[in-house]
N, C-alpha and C positions, 0 to 999 in steps of 0.2 A: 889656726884652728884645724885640727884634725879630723873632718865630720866629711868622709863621704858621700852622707848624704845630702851635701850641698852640690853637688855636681852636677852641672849642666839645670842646675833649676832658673839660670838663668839665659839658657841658652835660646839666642835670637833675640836677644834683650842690648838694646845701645844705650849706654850710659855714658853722658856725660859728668865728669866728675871735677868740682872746683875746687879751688884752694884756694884759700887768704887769710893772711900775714897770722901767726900764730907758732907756736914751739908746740902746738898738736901737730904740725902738719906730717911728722913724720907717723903718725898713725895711715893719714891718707897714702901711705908707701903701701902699706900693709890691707887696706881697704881696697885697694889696685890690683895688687894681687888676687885679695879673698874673689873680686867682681871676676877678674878674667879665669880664677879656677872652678866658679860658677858657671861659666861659658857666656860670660858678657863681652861685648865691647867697649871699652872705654878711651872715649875722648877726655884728656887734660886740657881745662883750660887755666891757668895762674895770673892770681895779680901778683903786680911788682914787688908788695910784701912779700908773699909767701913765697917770691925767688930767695930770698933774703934767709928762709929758715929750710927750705930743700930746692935741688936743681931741677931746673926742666928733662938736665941729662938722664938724673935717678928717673923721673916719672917717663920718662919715652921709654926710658928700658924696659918699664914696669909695664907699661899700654903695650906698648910696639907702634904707637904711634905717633907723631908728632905732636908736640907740645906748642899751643896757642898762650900767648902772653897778652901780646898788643893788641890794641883795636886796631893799628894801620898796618896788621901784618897783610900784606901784597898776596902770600899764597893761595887766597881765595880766587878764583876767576873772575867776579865781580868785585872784589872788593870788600866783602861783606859778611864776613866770618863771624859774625853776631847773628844772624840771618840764619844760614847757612845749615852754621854748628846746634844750633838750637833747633831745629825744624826737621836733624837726623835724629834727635837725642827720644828714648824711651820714657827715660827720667833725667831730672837735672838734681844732682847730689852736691851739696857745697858742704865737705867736709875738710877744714875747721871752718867755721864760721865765725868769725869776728862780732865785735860789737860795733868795728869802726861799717862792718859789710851790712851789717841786722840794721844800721842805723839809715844807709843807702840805699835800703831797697825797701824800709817803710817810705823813704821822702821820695822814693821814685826815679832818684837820681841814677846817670849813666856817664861814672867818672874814668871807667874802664871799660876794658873788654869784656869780663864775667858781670860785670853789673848791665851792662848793655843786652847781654845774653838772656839775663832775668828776665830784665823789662819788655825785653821780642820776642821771650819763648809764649806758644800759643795756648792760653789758657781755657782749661778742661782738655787739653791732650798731653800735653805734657807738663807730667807733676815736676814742683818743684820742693826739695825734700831740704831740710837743713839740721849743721849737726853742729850746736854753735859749740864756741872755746875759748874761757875768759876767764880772768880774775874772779876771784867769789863776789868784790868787792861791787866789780862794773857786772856783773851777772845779776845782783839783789838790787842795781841800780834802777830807779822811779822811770828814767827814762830809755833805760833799756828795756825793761817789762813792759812799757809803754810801746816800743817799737815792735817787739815780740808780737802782741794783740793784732798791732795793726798788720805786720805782717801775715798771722795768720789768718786775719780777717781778707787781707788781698789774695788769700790763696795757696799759701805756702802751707806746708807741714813741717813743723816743730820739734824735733824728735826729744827735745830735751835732755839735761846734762846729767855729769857722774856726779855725786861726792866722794870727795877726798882729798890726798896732796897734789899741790901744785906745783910746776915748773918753778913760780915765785918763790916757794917755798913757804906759802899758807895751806889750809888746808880747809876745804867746805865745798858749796857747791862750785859749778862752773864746768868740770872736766869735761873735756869729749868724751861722749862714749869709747867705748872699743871699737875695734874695727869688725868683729863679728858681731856685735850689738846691732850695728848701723845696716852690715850686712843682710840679717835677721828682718830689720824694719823695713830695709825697700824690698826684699822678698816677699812681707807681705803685704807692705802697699800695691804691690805690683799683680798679687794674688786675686784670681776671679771672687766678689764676693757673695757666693752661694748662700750662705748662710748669713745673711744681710739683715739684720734688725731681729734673730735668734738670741735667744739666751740659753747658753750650754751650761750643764755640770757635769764634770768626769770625775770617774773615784779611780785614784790610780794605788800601786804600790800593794805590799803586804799589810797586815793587821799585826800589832806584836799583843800577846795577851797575856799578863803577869801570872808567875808563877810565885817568885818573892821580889825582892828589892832588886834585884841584880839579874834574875833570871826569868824565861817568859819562853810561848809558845810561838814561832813565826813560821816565812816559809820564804820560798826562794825566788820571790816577784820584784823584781828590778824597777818596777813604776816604768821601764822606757814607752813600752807602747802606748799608756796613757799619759804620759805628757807629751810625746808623738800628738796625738788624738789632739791633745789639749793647744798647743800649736798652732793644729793645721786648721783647727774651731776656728780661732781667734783670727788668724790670717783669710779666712770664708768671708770675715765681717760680724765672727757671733762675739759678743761679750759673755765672756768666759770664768768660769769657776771650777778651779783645782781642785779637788782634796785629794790630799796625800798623804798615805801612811809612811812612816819611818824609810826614805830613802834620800840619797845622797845626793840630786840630781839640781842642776840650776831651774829655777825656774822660767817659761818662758814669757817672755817679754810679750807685755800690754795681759796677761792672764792674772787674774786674782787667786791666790794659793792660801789655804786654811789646812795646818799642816796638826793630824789627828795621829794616833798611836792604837786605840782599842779599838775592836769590832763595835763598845759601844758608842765610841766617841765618833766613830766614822758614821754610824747610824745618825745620830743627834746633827752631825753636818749635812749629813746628807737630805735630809727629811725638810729640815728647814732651806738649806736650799733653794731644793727644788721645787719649794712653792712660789717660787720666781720664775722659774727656769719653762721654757717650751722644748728640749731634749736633755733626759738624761743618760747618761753612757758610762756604765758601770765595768771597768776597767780592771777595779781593786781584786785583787787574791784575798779575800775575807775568812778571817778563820774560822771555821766551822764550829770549832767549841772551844770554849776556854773553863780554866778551874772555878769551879765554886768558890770556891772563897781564894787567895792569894794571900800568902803567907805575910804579918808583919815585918818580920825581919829574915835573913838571910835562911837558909836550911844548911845547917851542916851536917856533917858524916861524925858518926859518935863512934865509927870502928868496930860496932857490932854488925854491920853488913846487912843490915837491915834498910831495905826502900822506903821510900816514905809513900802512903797508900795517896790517892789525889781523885776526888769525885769531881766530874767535871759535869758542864751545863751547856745547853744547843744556844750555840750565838744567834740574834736575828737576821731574817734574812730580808736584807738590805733591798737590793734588789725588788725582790717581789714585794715588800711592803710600799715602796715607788710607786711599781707598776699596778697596783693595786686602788692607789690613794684616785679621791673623787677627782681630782684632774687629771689624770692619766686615762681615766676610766671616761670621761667626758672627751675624750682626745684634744685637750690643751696639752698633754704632756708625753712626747713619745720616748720610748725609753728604747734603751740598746743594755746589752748583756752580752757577756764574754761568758766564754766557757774554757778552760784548760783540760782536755779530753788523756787519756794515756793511750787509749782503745777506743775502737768501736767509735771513731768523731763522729761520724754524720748521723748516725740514730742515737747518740748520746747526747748530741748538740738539740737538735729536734724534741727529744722528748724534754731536756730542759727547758727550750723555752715555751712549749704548753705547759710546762710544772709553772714556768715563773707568771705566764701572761704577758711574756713583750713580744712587739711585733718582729723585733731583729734579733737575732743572737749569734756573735761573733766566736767561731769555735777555733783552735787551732789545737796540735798535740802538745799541751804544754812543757812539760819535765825540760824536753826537747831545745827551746828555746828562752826558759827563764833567763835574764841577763844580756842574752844576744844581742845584737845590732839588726837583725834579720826576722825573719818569720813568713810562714804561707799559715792564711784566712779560708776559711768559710764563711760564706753569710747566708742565714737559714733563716728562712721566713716563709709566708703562705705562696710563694711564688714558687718555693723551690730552693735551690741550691746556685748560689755565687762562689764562681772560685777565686778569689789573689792569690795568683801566685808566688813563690820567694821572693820577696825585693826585703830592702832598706823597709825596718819599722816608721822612718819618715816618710817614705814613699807610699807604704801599707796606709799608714794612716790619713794622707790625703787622698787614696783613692777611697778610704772605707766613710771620711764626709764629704766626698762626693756625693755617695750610694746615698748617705743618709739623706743629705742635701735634695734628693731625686724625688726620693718618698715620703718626706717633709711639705717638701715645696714645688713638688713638680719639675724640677729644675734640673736639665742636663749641665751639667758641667763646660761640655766644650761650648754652648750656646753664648756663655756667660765669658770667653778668650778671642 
């Protein structure tokens, strides 16, 4: 995984990371990785299986640190390397997770060294996170969804499987995620949750608006900072609501995505929404006008060189009908606003959000930055002027629900680490 902006977000973070018996485990190779170019530390521990489908050699190389197998391994001081190792660990990650392992740590058993480490590690401090990996067959099995429950009921998190082909060569559910899935998940399990029992909606992306069948009006918004946004929501602790215009982009894990094309399709998402929603965070590049009518079929050129004339009509404005509506206006519903400025940001930022009525409005030079991986913020509201500076649009956007986070709910960020 190529992303930058994974770097160091987990730095000062000790992770112990399991493995057992599985032909996923060569993911946990690459999970090793993804955690130490995070800036974690990780401890390997292996049952006797999963020596069976990679070495403890590959995984030290991968940690740089010694690989724990046995429960009678002597290199403890005490003795007691179930103790020990659990009690340095931030988080305890068992990726692959078996069905023979899901089945030993609902009955509580401690027939190993990693199973012994489950049962000792100290529960409400250190989470215990799992990424299981099985057959479709034994995966839809009665009593492995059965062990599942129970597990999650003792305390565990779940992360749940892929579909698709299998090692066996069937194909359905069961797979282990990826290794930046899993990645992704204990980043934001491990995330302060600011935004704790919120319901977000973010409108991200461009608007495309028909011209004929084949052609149409857009603009050059990348969706990244709003699903950035949408992310870093959901990892706060809000339950999250995408919408997204026409762009290319994965969406991110545990976020609900309702994926619209018009200005007026994004209005009709958005509107209904956010009559759920307690922040809305209007991200989207919305086209300003679209044609009056749009052509039935293609427009061609008839080689008289003649244009074809086109009356066009004011799209709604999204936004301000939000910020507008009886719960907004009651302050159940606080809304945020982007602004892509070319000139004049800060009095052009300003004066838009008394045009719009939101209490926040997120300016930056837009042209500048459509696409990028980067970007520097303003945030303009009755206080004043906030500046972000350049960083990672990932990094922008969890300091910009921090801010929200602060003036929402009161809530400093560092308070909550």
């Amino acid at each position: 995984m190529n992303d930058p902006a994974h770097t160091n977000e987990l730095a000062g973070r000790h992770i112990l990371l399991g493995l057992t018996g599985g032909a996923a485990c060569y993911k946990a190779a690459e999970l090793c990785r993804l955690f130490i170019k995070s800036g974690a530390t990780v401890q390997v521990v292996m049952t006797e299986a999963a020596c069976q489908f990679i070495t403890p050699v590959a995984m030290q190389a991968l940690s740089g640190r010694p690989v724990f197998v046995s429960q009678w391994d002597a290199r403890a001081d005490n003795n007691m390397a179930h103790i020990n190792l659990s009690r340095e660990a931030d988080a305890m990650v068992i990726s692959p997770t078996s069905a023979d392992f899901i089945a030993q740590l609902a009955q509580g058993r401690a027939a190993d060294l990693l199973s012994l480490m489950c049962l000792a590690r100290p529960i409400g401090r250190v989470p215990l996170l799992l990424a299981p990996a099985m057959n479709r067959e034994m995966w839809a099995h009665p009593a492995t969804q059965r062990n599942l429950t129970q597990v999650a009921a003792d305390g565990a998190f779940v992360l749940g499987v892929a579909r698709g082909d299998q090692a066996c060569g069937e194909f359905g559910d069961g797979r282990m995620l990826e290794a930046a899935e899993i990645l992704e998940e204990v980043i934001a399990y491990l995330a302060p949750k600011s935004l704790e029992g919120e319901r977000v909606v973010v409108t991200a992306g461009p608007t495309f608006e028909a011209i004929d069948p084949v052609r149409g009006i857009t603009n050059l918004s990348s969706g990244k900072m709003g699903f950035a946004i949408a992310r870093a929501a959901r990892e706060a602790g809000a339950d999250v609501t995408l919408i997204a215009g026409p762009v290319h982009l994965p969406t991110p894990r545990g976020v609900q995505r309702i994926n619209v094309d018009s200005a007026l399709n994004m209005r009709s998402a958005a509107v209904q929404s956010a009559q759920e929603a307690s922040i809305f965070i209007a991200t989207a590049a919305v086209a300003d006008w679209r044609p009056a009518v749009a052509a039935e079929h293609k427009i061609k050129k008839d080689g008289s060189g003649q244009v074809p004339q086109m009356a066009f009509v004011e799209n709604p404005d999204i936004l301000a009908e939000v910020a507008h509506s009886p719960r907004a206006v009651a302050g159940e519903l606080y809304c945020v606003g982007f602004a892509a400025e070319s000139e004049n940001l800060q009095a052009n930022a300003q004066a838009k959000r008394v045009r719009k009525g939101v209490p926040l409005l997120v300016a930056n030079l837009g042209p500048a930055t459509f696409g990028k991986d980067d970007n520097a913020l303003l945030l303009v509201d009755d206080e004043g002027v906030t500046e972000l500076p350049r960083a990672s649009k990932r990094s922008l956007a969890q300091q910009l629900v921090a801010e929200i986070a602060r003036r929402v709910k009161g809530t400093d960020v560092k308070e909550l680490e």
